[in-house]
matplotlib code that plots the C-alpha trace (Angstrom):
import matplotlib.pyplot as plt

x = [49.3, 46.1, 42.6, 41.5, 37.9, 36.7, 32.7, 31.0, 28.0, 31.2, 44.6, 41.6, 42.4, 45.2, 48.7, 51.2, 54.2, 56.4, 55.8, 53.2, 49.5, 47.8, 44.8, 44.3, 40.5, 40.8, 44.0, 46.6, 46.7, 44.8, 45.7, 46.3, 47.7, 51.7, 53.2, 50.2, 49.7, 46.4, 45.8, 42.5, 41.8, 38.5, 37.8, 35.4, 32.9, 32.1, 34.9, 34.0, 34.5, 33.3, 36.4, 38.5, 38.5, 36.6, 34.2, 35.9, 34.4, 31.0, 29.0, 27.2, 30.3, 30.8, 27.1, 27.5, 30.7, 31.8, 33.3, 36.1, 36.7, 39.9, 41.3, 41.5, 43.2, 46.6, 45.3, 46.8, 44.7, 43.1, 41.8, 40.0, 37.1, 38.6, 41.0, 42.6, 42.8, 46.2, 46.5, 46.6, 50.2, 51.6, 48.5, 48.5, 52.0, 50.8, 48.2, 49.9, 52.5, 49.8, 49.9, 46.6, 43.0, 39.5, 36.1, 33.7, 29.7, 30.4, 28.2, 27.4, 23.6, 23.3, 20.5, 20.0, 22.2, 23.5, 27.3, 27.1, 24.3, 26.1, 29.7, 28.5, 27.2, 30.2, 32.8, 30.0, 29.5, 25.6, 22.8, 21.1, 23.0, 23.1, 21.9, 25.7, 27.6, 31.5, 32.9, 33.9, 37.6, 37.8, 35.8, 38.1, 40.9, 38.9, 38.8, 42.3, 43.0, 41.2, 43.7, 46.5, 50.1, 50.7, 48.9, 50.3, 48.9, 45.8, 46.3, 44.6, 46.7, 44.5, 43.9, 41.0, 40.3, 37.8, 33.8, 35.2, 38.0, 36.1, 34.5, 36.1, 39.2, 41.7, 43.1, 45.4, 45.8, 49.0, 48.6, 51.6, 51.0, 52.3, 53.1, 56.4, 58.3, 57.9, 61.4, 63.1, 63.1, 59.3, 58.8, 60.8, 58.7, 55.5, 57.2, 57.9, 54.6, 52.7, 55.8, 53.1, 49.7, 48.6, 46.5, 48.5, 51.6, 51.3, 49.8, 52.4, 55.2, 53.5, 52.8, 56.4, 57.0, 55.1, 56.8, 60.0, 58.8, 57.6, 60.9, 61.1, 59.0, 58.7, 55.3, 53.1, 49.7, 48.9, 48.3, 51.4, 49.9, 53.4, 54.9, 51.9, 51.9, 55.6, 54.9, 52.3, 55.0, 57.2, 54.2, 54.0, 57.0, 58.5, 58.1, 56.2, 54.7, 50.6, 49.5, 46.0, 46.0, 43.3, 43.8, 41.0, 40.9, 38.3, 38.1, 36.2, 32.3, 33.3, 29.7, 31.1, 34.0, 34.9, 37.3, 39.8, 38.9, 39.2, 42.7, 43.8, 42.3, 43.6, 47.2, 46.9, 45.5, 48.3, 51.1, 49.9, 50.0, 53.0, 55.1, 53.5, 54.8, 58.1, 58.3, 57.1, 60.2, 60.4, 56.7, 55.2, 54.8, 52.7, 50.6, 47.3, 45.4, 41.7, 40.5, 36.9, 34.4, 30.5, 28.8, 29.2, 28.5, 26.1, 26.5, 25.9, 27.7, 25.8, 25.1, 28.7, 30.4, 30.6, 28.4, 25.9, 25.6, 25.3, 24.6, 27.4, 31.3, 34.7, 36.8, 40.5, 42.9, 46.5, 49.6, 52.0, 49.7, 46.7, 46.4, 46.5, 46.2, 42.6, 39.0, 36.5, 33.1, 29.5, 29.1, 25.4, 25.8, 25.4, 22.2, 19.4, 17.7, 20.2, 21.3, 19.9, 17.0, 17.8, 20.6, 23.3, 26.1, 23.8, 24.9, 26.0, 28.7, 28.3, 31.0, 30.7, 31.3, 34.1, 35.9, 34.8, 36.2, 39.6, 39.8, 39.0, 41.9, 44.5, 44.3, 43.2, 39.7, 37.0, 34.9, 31.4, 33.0, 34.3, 31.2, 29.3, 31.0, 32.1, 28.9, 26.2, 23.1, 24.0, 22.9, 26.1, 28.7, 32.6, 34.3, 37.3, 40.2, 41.4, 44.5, 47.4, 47.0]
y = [-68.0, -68.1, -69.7, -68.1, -67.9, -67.0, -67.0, -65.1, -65.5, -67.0, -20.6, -20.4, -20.4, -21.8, -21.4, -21.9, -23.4, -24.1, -27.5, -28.1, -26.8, -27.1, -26.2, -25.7, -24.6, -23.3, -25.7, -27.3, -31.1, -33.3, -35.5, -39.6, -42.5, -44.0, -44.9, -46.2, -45.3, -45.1, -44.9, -44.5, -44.8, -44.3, -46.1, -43.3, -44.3, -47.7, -49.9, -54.1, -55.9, -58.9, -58.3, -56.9, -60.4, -62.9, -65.6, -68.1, -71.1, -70.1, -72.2, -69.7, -67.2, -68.5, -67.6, -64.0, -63.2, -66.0, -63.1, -62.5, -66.4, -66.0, -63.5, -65.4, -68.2, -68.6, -65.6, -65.6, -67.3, -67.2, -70.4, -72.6, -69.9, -66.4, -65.1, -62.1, -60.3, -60.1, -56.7, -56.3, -58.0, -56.1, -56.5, -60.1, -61.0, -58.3, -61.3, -64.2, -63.0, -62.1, -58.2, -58.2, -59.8, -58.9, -58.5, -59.5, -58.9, -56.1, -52.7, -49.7, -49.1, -47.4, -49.4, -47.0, -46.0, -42.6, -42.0, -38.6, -39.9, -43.2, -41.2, -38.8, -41.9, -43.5, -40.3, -39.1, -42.3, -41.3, -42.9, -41.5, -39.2, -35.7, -36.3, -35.4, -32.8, -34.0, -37.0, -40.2, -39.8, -36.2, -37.5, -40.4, -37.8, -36.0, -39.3, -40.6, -37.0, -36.9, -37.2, -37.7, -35.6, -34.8, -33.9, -36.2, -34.8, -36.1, -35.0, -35.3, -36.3, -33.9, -30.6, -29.8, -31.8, -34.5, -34.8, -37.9, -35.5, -32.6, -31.1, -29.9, -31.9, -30.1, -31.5, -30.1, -31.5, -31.6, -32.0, -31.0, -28.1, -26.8, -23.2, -21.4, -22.5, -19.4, -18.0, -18.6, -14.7, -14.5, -17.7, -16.2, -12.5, -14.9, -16.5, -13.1, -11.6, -14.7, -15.5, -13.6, -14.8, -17.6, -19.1, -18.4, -19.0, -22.9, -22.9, -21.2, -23.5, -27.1, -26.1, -25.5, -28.8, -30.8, -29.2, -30.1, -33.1, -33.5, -32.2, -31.7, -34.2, -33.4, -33.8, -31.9, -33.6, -36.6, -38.9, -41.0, -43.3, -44.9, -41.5, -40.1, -43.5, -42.6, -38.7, -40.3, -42.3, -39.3, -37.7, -40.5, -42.5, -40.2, -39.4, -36.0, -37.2, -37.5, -40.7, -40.3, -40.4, -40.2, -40.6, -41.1, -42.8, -42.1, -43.7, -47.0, -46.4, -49.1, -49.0, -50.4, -52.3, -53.8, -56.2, -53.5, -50.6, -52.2, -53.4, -49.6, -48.6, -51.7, -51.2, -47.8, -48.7, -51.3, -49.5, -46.9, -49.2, -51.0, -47.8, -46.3, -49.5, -49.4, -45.9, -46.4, -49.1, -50.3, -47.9, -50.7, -52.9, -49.9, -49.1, -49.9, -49.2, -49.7, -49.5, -49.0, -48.0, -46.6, -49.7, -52.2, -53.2, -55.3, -59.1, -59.3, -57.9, -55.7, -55.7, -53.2, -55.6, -53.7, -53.2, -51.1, -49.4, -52.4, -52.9, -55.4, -55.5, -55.6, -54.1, -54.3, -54.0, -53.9, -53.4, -55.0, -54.6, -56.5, -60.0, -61.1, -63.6, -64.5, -63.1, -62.7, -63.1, -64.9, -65.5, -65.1, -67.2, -65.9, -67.8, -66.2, -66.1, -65.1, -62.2, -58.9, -57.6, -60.1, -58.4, -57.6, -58.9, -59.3, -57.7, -59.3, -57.9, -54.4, -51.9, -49.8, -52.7, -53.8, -49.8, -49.1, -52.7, -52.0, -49.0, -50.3, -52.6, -50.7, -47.7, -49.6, -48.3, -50.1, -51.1, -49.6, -46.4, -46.3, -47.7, -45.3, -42.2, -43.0, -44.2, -43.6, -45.2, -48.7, -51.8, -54.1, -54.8, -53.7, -56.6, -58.0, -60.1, -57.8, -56.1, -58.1, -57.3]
z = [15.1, 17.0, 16.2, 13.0, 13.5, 16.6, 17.0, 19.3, 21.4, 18.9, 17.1, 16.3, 13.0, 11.1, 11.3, 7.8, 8.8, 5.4, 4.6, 6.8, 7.5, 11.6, 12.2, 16.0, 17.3, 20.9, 22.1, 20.5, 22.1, 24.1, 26.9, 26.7, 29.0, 29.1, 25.8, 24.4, 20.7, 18.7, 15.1, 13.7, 10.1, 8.9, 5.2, 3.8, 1.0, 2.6, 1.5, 0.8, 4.2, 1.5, -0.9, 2.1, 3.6, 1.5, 3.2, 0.7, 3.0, 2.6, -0.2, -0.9, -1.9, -5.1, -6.3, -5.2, -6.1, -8.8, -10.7, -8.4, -7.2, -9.0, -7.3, -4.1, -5.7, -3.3, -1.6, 2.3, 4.4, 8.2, 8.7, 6.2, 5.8, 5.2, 2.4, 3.0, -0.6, -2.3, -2.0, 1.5, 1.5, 4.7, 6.4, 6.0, 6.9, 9.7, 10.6, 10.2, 12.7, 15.2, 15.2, 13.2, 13.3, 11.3, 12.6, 10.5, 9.7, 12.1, 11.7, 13.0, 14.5, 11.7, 9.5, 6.0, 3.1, 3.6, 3.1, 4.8, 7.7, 8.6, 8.7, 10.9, 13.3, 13.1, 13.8, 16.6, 18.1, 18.9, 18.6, 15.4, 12.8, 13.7, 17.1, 18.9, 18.1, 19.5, 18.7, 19.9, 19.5, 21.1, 23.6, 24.1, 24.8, 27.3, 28.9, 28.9, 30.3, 33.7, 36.1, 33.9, 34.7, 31.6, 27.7, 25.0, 21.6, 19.8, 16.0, 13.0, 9.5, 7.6, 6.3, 8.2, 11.7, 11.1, 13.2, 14.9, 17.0, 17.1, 20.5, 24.0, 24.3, 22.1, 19.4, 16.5, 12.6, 10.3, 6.8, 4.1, 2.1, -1.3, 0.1, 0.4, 3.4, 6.4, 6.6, 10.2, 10.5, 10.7, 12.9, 15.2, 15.0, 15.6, 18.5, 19.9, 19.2, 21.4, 24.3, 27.1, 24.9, 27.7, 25.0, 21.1, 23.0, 24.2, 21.0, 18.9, 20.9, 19.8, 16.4, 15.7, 17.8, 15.4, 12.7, 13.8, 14.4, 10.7, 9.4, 5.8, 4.2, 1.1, 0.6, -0.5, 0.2, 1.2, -1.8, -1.2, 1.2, 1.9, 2.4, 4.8, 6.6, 7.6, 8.5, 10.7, 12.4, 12.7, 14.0, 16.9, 17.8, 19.7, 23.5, 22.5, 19.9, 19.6, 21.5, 19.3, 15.5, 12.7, 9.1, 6.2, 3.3, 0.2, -3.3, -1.5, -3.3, -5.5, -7.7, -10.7, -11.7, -8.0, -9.0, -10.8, -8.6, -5.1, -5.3, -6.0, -2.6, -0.8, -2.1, -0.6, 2.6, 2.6, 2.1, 4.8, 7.2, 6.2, 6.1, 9.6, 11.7, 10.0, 11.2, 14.6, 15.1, 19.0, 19.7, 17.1, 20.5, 22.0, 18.9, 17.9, 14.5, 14.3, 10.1, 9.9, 7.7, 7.4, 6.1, 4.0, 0.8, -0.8, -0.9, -4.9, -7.4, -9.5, -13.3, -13.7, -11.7, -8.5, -5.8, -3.8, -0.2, 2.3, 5.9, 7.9, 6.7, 7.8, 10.9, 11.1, 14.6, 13.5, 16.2, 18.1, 21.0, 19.0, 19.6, 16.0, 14.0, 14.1, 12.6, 15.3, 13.4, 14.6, 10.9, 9.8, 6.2, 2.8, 2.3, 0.5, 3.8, 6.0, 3.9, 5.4, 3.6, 1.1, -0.1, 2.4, 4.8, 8.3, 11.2, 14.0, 15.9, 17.1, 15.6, 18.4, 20.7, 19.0, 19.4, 22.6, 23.6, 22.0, 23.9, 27.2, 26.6, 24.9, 27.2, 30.6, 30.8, 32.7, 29.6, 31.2, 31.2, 27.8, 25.6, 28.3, 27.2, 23.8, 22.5, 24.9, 24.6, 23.9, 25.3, 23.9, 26.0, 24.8, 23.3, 24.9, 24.2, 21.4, 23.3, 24.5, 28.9]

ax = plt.figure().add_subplot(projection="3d")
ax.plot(x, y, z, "-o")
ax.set_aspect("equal")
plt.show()
């Protein structure tokens, strides 16, 4: 395992397919690079980077969040400092055999307290909220498409396609549905009716791809997270599967009762990403999985035992292309002054530094180019050393 603690500085429409609901505005599927796999989660309601992956090591801790000490207790460690909490189980043995690392007091530019104003930063990627209209990821996939022989899918595991995939590069979504499977009589009637559209009928063609691809899953929504990790890898592992993924998460605004309502999110989260790299078998080496969320939460626990919208929290990179093992973090301390605004985690690590860096990386990018056009405006530079070369 390497060094635990790094510093730094440290149709337009829808179509019902049985089973399965996908949503495709203008074009069905976007372009990517090679074999390489990308899995975004996005952690909606600002989950605890605090409880995520506790600062045990800091002496100042204890006197913020004494409450919850105990739940560390022979918690899985990285390093001396961090505790990774007990309910992440698959993402720790993830970390301890090198395929996953945190970044920590990491942040968006995003500076207020808005759940709906920092989300649409973060799945935009612009400078302000509201200010762009696409975002990041689509524009990602426009990216990874110039000049690229062929259009791996970018698809959303959702019912409706989320901000950060929305714009020009198309992109397609998959989410199980509790309708009546479409008889094979009338798939075939709706093949016929768009073989000479030039637009429905590419369309019409990966649609019934994916659902093939899906095959009969049972489900019919997505509140297994074991059992929608594993359609996402049967969404992925194959050759024509999507190369770009997006998942999200709610149930993370943990206001009250932290230390009983947290664990219930994590062991969800956790068995996600457990059952997604079982499913992705040998495309695991390939794959990478970035966890993020829209801020953090505050340093103290409240009077209800939870706690408030924050500033600075936690990242997570997860894959067998991540090199693991490790929490990158310039730590700012928990110290009444080094707390920001006197109440939260301080930011010190650029979240948009640490995507954009992950990107360069995992998809061969030169780094300019991808903080330039994923999330323009910025003066930090992408973060490297994430991605095994």
């Amino acid at each position: 395992m390497t060094t635990a603690f790094d510093r730094r500085s440290l149709l337009a429409g829808s179509l019902v397919l049985g089973a399965g609901t996908l949503a495709m505005p203008r074009l069905a599927f976007a372009k990517s690079a090679g074999s390489r796999n990308l899995l975004f989660v996005l952690l909606r309601g600002a989950a605890d980077g605090m409880a995520m992956l506790a600062p045990v090591g800091d002496p100042a801790f204890a006197a913020l969040r004494g409450a919850a000490l105990a739940d560390y207790e022979g918690a899985p460690r990285l390093g001396s400092f961090f505790a990774i909490h007990p309910a992440l189980s698959e993402v720790a043995a993830a970390a301890q055999s090198g395929e996953a690392l945190f970044v920590h007091a990491t942040a968006t530019a995003y500076r207020e307290r808005s759940h709906f104003d920092a989300q649409n930063l973060l799945e935009t990627g612009g400078a302000e909220p509201y200010g762009t209209k696409d975002g990041w990821l689509n524009r990602l996939a426009a990216l990874l498409g110039e000049g690229a022989p062929a259009t791996p899918r970018a698809l959303a595991i959702a019912q409706a396609v989320p901000l950060a995939l929305r714009g020009d590069a198309p992109v397609s979504n998959y989410a199980p549905s509790a309708l009546p499977a479409a008889s094979e009589d009338l798939l075939a009637r709706v093949s016929q009716l768009y073989a000479t559209d030039s637009e429905l009928g590419p369309l019409w063609e990966r649609a019934l791809e994916t659902k093939a691809m899906a095959q009969d899953d049972g489900l019919r929504n997505l509140r297994d997270a074991s059992a929608a990790g594993e359609l996402a890898a049967s969404l992925m592992r194959d050759a024509g599967g999507a190369r770009i993924g997006m998942i999200e998460l709610g149930g993370w605004d943990t206001h009250a009762n932290q230390r009983f309502a947290f664990p219930r999110s994590a062991r969800g989260l956790d068995a996600l990403l457990g059952a997604y790299k079982a499913g992705m078998g040998a495309a695991w080496a390939n794959t990478l999985v970035v966890v993020a969320t829209e801020f953090g939460r505050t340093a103290r626990l409240n009077g209800t035992g939870g706690t408030d919208h924050g500033t600075a929290g936690a990242a997570l990179l997860m894959g067998g292309a991540v090199r693991g093992g490790r929490v990158i973090a310039d730590w700012p301390g928990l110290a009444e002054r080094q707390l920001f605004e006197g109440r939260d985690l301080a930011p010190t690590t650029a979240l948009e530094s640490v995507i954009a860096g992950a990107m360069a990386e995992h998809f061969a990018l030169d780094p300019k180019r991808a903080m330039a056009r994923l999330f323009p405006g910025r003066d930090s530079a992408p973060l490297s050393g994430i991605v095994r070369a």
